[in-house]
VOGU-3710 file (C-alpha; in Angstrom, 3 decimals, decimal comma):
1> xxxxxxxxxx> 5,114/26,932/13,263  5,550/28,245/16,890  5,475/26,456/19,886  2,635/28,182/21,201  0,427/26,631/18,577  -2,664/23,994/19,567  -2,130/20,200/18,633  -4,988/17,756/17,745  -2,984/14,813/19,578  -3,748/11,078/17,792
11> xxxxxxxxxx> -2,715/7,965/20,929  -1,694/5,171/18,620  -3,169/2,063/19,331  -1,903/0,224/16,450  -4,631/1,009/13,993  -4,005/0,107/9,786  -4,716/3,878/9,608  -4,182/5,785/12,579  -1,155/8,033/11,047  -4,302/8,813/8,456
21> xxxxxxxxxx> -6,191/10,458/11,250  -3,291/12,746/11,435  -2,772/12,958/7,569  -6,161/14,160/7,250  -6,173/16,675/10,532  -3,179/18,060/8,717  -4,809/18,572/5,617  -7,958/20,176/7,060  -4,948/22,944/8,125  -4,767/21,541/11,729
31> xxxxxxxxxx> -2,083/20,838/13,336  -1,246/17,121/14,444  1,241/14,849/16,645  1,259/11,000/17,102  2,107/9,889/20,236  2,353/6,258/22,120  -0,675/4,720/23,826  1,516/4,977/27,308  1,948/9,006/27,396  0,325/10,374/30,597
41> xxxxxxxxxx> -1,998/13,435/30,669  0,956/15,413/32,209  2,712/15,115/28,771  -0,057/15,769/26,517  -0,728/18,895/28,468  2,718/20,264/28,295  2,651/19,714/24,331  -0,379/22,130/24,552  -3,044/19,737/23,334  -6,430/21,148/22,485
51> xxxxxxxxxx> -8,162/17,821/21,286  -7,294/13,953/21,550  -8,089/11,288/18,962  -7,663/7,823/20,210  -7,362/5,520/17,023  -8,078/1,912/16,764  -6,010/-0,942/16,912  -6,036/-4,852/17,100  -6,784/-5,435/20,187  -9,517/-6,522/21,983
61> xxxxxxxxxx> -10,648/-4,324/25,427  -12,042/-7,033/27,606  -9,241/-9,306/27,222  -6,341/-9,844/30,115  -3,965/-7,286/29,662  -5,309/-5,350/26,483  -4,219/-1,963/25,723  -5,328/1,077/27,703  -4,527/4,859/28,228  -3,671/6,923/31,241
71> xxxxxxxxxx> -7,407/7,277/32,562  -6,541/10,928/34,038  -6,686/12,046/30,165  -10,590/11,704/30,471  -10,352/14,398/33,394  -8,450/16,748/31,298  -11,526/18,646/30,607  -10,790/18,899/26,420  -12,660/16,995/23,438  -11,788/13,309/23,117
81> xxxxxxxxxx> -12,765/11,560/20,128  -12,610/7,490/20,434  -12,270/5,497/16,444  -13,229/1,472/16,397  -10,521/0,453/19,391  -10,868/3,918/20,865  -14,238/3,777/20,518  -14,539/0,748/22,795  -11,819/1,501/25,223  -14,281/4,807/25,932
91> xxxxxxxxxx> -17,436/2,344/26,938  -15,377/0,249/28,610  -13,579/2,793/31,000  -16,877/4,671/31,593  -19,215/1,301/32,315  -20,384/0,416/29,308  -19,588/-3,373/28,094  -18,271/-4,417/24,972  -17,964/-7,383/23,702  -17,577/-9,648/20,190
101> xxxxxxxxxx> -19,797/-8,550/17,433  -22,738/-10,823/16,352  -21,418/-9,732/12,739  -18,442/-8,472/12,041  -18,623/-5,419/9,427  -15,881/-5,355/6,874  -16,344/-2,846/4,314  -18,962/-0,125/3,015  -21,558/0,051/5,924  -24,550/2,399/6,090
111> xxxxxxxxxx> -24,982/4,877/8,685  -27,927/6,250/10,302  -27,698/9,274/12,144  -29,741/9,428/15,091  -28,882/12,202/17,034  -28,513/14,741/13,850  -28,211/17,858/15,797  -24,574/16,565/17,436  -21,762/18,811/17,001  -19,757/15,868/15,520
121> xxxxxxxxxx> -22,612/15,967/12,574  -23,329/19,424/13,018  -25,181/20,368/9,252  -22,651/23,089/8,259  -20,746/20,670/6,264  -24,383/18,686/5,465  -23,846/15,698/6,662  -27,011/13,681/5,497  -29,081/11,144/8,170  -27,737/8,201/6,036
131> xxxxxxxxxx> -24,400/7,887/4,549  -21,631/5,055/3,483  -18,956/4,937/5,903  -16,216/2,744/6,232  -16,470/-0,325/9,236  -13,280/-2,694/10,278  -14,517/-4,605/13,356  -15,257/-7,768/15,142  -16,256/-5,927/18,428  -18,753/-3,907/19,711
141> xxxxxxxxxx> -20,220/-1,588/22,332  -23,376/-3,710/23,552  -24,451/-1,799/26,266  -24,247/2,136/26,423  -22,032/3,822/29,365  -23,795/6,204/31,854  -24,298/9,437/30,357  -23,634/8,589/26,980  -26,264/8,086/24,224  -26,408/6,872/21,250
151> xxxxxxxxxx> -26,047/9,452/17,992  -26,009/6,762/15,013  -26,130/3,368/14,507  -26,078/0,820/11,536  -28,108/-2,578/10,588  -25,504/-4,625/12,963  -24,012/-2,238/14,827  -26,454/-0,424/17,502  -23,984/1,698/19,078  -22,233/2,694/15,528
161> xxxxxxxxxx> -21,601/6,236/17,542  -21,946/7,731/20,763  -21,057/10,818/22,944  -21,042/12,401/26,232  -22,501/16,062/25,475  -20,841/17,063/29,069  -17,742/15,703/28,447  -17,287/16,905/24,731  -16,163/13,101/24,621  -17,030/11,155/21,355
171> xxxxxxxxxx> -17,119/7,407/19,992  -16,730/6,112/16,154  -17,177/2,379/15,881  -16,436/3,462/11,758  -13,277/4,960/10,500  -13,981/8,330/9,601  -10,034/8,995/7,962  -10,671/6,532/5,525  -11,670/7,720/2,053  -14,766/5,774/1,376
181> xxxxxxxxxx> -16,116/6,776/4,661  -18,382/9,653/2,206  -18,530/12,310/5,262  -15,889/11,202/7,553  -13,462/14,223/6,430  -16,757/16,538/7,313  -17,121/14,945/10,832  -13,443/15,169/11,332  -13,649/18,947/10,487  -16,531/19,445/12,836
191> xxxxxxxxxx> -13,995/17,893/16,048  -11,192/20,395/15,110  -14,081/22,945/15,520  -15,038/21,289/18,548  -11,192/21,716/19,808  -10,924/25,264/18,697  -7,875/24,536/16,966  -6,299/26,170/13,698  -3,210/25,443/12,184  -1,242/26,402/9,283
201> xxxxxxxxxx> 0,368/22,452/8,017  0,896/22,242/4,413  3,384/20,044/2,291  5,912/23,243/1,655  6,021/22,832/5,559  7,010/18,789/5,201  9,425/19,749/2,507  11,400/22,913/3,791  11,909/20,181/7,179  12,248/17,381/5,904
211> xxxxxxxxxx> 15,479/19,144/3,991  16,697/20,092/7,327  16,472/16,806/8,678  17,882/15,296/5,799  20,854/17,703/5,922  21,323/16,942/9,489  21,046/13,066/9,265  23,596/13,699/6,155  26,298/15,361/7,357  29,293/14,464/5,995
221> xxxxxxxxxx> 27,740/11,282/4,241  26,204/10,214/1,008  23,130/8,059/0,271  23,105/5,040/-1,657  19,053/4,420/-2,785  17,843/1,322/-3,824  14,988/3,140/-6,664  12,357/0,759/-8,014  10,777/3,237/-10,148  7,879/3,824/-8,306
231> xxxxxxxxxx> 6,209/6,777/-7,688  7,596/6,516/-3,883  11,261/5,843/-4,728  11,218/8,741/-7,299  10,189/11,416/-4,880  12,647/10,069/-2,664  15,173/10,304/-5,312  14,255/13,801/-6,098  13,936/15,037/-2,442  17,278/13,915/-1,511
241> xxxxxxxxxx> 19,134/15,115/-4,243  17,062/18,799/-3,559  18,865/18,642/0,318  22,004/17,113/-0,516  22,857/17,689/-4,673  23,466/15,049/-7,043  26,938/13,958/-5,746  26,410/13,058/-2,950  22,795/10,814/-3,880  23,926/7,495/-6,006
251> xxxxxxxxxx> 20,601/5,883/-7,513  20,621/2,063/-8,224  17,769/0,407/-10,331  17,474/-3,306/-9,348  16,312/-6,007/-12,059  15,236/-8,531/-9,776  13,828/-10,825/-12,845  10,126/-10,061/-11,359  9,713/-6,673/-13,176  6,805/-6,042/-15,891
261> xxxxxxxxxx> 7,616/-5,792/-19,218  10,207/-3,155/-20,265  9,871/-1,982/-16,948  13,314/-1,743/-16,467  13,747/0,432/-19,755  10,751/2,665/-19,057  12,160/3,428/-15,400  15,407/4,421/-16,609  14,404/6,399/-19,778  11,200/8,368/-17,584
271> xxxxxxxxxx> 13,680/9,122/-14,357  16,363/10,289/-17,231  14,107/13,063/-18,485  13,591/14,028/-15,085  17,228/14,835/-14,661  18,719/11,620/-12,202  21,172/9,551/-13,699  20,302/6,105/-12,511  22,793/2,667/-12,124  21,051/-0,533/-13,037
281> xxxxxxxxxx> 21,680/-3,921/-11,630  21,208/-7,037/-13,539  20,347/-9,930/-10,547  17,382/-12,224/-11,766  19,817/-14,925/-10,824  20,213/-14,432/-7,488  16,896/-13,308/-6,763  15,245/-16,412/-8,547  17,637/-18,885/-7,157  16,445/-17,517/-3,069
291> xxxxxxxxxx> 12,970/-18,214/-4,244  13,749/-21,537/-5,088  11,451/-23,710/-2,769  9,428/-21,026/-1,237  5,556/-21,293/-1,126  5,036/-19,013/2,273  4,346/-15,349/1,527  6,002/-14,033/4,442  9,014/-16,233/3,736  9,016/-14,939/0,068
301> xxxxxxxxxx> 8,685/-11,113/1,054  11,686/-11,922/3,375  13,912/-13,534/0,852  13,253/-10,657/-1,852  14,068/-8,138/0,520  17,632/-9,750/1,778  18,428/-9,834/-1,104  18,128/-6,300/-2,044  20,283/-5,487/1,146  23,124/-8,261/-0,057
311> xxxxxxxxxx> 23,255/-6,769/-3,506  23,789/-3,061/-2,097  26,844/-4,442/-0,359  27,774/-6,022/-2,751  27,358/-3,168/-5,395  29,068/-0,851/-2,601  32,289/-3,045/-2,399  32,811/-3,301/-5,774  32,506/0,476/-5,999  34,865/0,752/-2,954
321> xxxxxxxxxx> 32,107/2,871/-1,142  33,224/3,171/2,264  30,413/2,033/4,623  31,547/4,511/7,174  30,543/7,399/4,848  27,288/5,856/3,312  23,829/5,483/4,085  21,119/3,354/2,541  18,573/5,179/1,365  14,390/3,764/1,003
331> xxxxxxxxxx> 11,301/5,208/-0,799  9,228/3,769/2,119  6,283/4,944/3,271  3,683/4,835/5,776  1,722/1,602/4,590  4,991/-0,447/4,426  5,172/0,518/8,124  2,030/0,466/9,279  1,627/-3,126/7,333  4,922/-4,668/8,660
341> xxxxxxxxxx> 3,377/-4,505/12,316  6,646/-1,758/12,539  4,641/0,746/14,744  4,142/0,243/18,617  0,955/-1,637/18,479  0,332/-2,181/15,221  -0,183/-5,978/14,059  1,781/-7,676/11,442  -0,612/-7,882/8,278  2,558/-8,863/5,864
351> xxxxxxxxxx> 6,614/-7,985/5,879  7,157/-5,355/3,060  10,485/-5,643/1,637  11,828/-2,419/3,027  11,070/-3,390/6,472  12,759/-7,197/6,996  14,458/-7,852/10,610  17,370/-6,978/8,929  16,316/-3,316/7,855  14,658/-2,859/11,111
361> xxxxxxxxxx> 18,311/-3,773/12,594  19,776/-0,921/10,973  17,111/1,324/11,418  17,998/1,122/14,945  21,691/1,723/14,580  20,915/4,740/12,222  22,025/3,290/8,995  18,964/3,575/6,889  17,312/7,107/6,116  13,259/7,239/4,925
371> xxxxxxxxxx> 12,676/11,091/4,047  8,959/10,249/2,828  8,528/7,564/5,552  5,293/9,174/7,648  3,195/10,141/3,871  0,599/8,281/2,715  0,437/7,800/-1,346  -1,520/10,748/-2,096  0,777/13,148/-0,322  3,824/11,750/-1,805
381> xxxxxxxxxx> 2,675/12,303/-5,136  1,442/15,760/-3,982  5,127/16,691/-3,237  6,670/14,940/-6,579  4,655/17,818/-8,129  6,384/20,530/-5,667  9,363/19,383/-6,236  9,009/19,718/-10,272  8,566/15,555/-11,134  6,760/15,506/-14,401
391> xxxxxxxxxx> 2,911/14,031/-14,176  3,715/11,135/-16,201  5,900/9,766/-13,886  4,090/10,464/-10,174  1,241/9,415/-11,814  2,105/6,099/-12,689  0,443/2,917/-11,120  1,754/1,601/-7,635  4,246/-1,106/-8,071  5,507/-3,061/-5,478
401> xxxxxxxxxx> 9,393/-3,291/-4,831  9,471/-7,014/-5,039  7,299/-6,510/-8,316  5,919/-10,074/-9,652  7,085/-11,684/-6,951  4,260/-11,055/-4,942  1,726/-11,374/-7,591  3,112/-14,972/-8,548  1,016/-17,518/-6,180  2,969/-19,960/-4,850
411> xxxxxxxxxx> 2,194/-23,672/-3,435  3,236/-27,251/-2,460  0,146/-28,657/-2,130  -3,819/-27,940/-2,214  -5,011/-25,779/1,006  -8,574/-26,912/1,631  -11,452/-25,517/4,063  -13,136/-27,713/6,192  -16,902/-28,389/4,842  -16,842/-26,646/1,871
421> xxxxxxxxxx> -20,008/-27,881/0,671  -21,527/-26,597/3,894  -19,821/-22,859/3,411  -21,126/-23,029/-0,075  -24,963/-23,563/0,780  -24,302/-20,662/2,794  -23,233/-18,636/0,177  -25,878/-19,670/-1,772  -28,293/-18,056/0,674  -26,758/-15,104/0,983
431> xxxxxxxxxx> -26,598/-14,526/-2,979  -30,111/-15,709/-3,206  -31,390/-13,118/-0,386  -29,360/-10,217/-2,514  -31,538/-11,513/-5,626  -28,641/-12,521/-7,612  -30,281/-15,898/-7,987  -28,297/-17,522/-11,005  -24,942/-17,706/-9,421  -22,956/-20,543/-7,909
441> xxxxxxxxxx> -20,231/-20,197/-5,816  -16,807/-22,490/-5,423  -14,100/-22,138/-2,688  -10,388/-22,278/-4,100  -8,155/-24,619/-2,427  -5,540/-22,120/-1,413  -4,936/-19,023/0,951  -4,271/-15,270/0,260  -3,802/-12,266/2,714  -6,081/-9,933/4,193
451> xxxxxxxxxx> -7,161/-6,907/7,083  -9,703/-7,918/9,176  -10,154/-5,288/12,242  -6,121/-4,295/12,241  -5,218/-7,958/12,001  -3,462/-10,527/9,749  -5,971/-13,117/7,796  -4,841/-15,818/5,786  -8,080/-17,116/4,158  -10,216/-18,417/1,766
461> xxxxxxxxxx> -11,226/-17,078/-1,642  -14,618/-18,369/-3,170  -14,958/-17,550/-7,118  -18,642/-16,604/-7,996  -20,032/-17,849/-11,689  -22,553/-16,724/-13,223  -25,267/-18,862/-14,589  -24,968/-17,219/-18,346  -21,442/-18,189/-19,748  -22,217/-16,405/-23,196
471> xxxxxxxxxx> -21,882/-12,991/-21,968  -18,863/-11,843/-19,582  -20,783/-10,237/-16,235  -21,274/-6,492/-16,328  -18,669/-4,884/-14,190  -19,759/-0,939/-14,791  -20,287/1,144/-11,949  -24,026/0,291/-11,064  -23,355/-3,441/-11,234  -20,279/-3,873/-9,746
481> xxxxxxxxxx> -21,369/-1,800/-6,838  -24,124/-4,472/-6,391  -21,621/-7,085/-6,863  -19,306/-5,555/-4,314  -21,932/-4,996/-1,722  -22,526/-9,055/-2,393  -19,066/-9,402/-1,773  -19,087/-7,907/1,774  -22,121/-9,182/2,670  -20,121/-12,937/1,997
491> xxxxxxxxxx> -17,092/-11,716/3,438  -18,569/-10,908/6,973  -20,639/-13,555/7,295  -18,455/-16,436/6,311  -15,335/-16,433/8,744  -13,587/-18,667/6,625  -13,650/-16,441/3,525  -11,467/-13,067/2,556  -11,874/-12,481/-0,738  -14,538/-12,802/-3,347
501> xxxxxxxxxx> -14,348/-13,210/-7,076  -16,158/-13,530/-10,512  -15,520/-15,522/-13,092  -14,987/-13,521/-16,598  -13,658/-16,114/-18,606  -16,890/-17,540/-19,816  -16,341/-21,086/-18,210  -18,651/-23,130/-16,574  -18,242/-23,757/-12,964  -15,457/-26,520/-12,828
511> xxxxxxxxxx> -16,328/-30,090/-10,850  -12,896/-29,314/-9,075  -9,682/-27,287/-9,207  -6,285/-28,857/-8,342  -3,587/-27,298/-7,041  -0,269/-28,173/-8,600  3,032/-27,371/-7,043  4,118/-24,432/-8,327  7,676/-22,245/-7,647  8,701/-18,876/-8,732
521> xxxxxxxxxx> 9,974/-19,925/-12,241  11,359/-17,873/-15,542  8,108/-19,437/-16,900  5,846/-18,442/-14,663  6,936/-14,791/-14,522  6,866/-14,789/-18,230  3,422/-16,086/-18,773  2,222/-13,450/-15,883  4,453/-10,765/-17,549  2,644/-11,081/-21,063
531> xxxxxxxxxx> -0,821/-11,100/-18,937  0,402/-8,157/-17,634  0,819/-6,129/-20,289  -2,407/-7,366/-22,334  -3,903/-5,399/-19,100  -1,413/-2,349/-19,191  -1,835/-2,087/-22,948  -5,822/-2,259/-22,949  -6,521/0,534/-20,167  -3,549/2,687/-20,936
541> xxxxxxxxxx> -4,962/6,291/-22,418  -8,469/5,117/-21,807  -10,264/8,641/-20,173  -12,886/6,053/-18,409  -9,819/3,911/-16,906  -8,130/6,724/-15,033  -10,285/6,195/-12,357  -8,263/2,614/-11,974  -5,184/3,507/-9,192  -3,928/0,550/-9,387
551> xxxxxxxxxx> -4,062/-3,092/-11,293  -2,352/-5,858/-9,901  -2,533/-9,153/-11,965  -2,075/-12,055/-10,057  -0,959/-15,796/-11,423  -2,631/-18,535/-9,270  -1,555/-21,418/-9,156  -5,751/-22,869/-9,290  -5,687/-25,715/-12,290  -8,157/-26,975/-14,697
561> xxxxxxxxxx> -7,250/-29,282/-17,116  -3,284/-28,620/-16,107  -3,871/-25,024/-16,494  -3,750/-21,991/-14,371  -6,051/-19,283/-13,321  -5,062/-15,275/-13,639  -7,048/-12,890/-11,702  -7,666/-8,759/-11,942  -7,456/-6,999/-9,379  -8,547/-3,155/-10,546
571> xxxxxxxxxx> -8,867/-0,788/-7,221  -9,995/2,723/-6,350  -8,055/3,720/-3,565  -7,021/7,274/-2,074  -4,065/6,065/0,362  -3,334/2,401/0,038  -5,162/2,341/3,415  -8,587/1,678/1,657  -9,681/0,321/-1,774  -12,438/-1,209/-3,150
581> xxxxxxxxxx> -12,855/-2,609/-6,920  -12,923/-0,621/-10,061  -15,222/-0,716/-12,415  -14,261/-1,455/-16,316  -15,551/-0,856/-19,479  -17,172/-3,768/-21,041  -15,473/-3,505/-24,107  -12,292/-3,325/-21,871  -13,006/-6,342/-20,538  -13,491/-7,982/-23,635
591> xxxxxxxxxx> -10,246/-7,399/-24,634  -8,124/-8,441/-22,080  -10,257/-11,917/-21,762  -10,492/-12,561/-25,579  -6,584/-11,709/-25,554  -5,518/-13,854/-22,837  -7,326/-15,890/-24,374  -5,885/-16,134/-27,586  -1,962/-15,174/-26,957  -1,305/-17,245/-23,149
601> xxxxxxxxxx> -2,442/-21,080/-23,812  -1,456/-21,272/-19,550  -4,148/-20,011/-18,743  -7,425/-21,951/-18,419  -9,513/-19,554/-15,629  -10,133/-15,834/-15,096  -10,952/-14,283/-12,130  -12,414/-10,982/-11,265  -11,407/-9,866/-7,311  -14,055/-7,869/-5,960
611> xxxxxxxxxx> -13,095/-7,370/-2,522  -12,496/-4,340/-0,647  -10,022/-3,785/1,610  -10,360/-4,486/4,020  -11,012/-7,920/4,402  -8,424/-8,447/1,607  -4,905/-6,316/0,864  -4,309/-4,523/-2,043  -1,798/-7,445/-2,860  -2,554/-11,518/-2,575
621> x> 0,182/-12,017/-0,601
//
């Protein structure tokens, strides 16, 4: 690509998915750079920028101190596109006021174009008058700057979108890069035609550089990489033995205790066939005996991923690697980044295990190298396929790197919310108003993580149960959308709530739960293990399950009658960046209650998770 060549420029403000703008600029063939919120308008000219996103972010623009940009960009005379924090920062600098949201809009939100003759929704790519897009916000534009007007708007959100015709200056309160946004690709096309820009980006590109960097980063050293037998590890695996040969890559497969069943055995056999000869480490031990005592999630994620960097040295001395000639080697990638509040601006929604102070320590002294480190999920799997990976084994669900470790629910004591009764009457309304009028509604007495607007939340889950305990609820497409859409609606208008669930184990809504204390323990994993694979074994070569990207199963630690509760947790999801819940076959369903059931006498409760993300993470904790 030559220098000459025009650059759709994305300011980071910190934003869950503001490398995804880019991601998706470079897939529409345009060419993008990131760049830090503090670059002047002297800089972005000199890198010969046509167009400027500015992303969102968790900060707040009428706050002391919040984030801004170098106002002479606005004078620069070229197309300016504002998302959710950008959006704001626009109205702010040019008058308008913003201010917090009278409802906050998590999730699916529908849009109404106003202004349907805008070049951002210019009918080329027929964009309709309504649409689902995809909101993350607590704030909002409340009064319209001078010489901007409004061009859509939803229920809660009067200025959804504006622009300054003049100016060529736009404002998203939605996030058009995410994947559920329906036409957010389409508008994002039309402001690259706005910019004039073309480009020629494509994933050879990423490969054919990424070699060079990895060559260059390399030289004269080998790579020791910690492979979990993911698909991100496994691309890693593959593109740095492409740049560097098998010699000089050494692969080690870490059994951490926490793995599914077999896992361990399938990894090594799959990556086997694909040609890398892979090292496994038996450390349950070790792993287990950290976790000892831990309840906090952050303090868990922490713990796992010392570990992992204890046993490499460890491993390396007693190989006699010397350190001087070795470099660690991760299958991270953007989310863990963007996630461990890793980026600029970017909050801290929950420490991954590849990016612990420790890591981020040697990232800094150039110890670590992260070929795949700035793809999102569906581009890494994109170049396991260039790069000759077989389709069983890119295709294979997500799995974290600290595996059941972060789908075991830990806790010391019960976690209640203030006036549950209260928040519960409230729910009651709001499933009422949506017609679904023989449900009841209970709020568990412990915590999980979420997204909420860029930020951390550590809320609340309330557990919906139907009045009919005969049937299990219908959780097909058409229902489940209804369901979900119930689930947002509870979500945004409850602060104290981030996730919402269905019962699907045909119980009646318990008086109480109790909350035992409960460690990461051999029997705990095992019980979740064989839940696990009842799951794995009733979707796997099911043509109406492929849709599901990913399925975590998560072991809470919610008693009745001294036993616990499991919950699914199927997604659709693009990225990582965005999910909501997947839809499953009745009969699918059937099975995996009547077997857990039947085969894991633990288990008293079963939950269904039907939130989005955001407000919740892919992940519990």
């Amino acid at each position: 690509m030559s220098n000459t060549t025009q650059s759709i420029a994305i300011i980071d403000f910190g934003s869950q998915s503001m490398h995804l703008l880019a991601n998706k600029i470079r897939n529409l063939g345009a060419h993008s750079i990131i760049v830090n919120s503090d670059i002047t308008a002297k800089e972005l000219t000199e890198k010969n920028v046509a167009g400027i996103i500015i992303s969102g972010g968790p900060d707040s623009v009428y706050l002391e101190n919040s984030l801004s940009v170098d106002t002479e960009i606005f004078e620069l005379n070229i197309p300016i596109l504002g998302v959710c924090y950008g959006h704001n920062l626009i109205a702010d600098y040019f008058g308008g006021t913003v201010q917090p949201a009278q409802v906050g809009e998590y999730g699916k939100i529908e849009l109404d174009i106003i202004k349907t003759n805008s070049a951002i929704f210019s009918q080329k790519n027929k964009i309709p008058k309504k649409s689902i897009t995809w909101m993350t916000h607590g704030d909002e534009v409340s009064e319209l700057p001078e010489n901007f007007e409004i061009i859509a708007s939803t229920n809660d959100c009067k200025i959804a979108a504006m622009e300054n015709t003049k100016k060529k200056i736009f404002g998203f309160q939605y996030h058009p890069e995410l994947s559920h946004s329906e036409f957010g690709v389409d508008m994002l096309e039309n402001f690259i035609e706005i910019c004039g820009v073309s480009g020629d980006w494509t994933l050879n590109d990423f490969i054919d550089n990424e070699i060079i960097k990895i060559r260059k980063q390399c030289e004269g050293k080998k790579v020791f990489l910690l492979v979990s037998g993911g698909v991100d590890s496994s691309v890693c695996f593959a593109l740095l033995t492409k740049a560097l040969g098998k010699d000089r890559v050494f692969g080690c497969l870490v059994d951490h205790g926490m793995m599914r069943l077999n896992e361990g055995i399938e990894v090594t056999e799959m990556l086997a066939e694909a040609g890398f000869d892979l090292h496994t480490e038996e450390a349950s031990e070790k792993f287990l005996k950290n976790l000892a005592g831990l309840f906090d999630p952050e303090k868990k994620r922490n713990s796992i991923g010392n570990d992992f960097l204890e046993l490499q040295a460890e491993i390396a001395e007693r190989m006699n690697l010397n350190p001087n000639e070795w470099l660690l080697g991760q299958g991270t990638i953007y989310p863990d980044t963007i996630e461990s509040g890793a980026t600029k601006n970017s909050d801290k929604i929950k420490t991954h295990h590849n990016r612990v102070e420790r890591i981020q320590v040697m990232i800094e002294q150039g110890l670590i190298i992260e070929p795949i480190v700035d793809l999102y999920k569906d581009e890494v799997r994109k170049v396991g396929t260039l790069l000759g990976l077989s389709d069983k084994l890119i295709s294979r669900h997500p799995f974290p790197g600290p595996g059941l470790g972060v789908r075991i629910l830990c806790a010391e004591t019960e976690n209640l919310v203030e006036n549950a009764e209260n928040l519960e009457t409230k729910i009651h309304t709001i499933v009422k108003n949506k017609n679904f009028k023989k449900i009841s509604a209970k709020i568990l007495p412990i915590k999980s993580v979420g997204v909420e607007g860029d930020k951390r939340s550590y809320k609340h889950p309330v557990v919906l149960y139907p009045e009919n305990t005969t049937t299990l609820p219908d959780l097909t497409s058409k229902n489940l959308e209804l369901l979900g859409n119930l689930a947002s609606d509870i979500a945004n208008s409850i602060v104290e709530i981030n996730r919402v669930l269905i019962s699907v184990s045909g119980k009646q809504n318990p008086e109480k739960f109790t909350v035992e204390k409960s460690e990461m323990t051999k029997k705990r994993i095992a019980t979740l293990q064989v839940c696990d694979g009842i799951v794995r074994n009733a979707i796997f070569g099911r043509e109406d399950c492929k849709h599901i990207w990913q399925f975590p199963v998560v072991l809470a630690p919610v008693f009745v009658n001294s036993k616990e509760s499991i919950i699914l947790r199927p997604i659709e999801s693009e990225n990582a960046m965005t999910a909501i819940a997947a839809p499953l076959p009745n009969d699918v369903l059937e099975q995996i209650v009547s077997e857990i059931q039947k085969e894991v006498p633990e288990i008293e409760s079963i939950f269904y998770d039907l939130t989005g993300k955001p407000p919740g993470t892919i992940e519990w904790e």
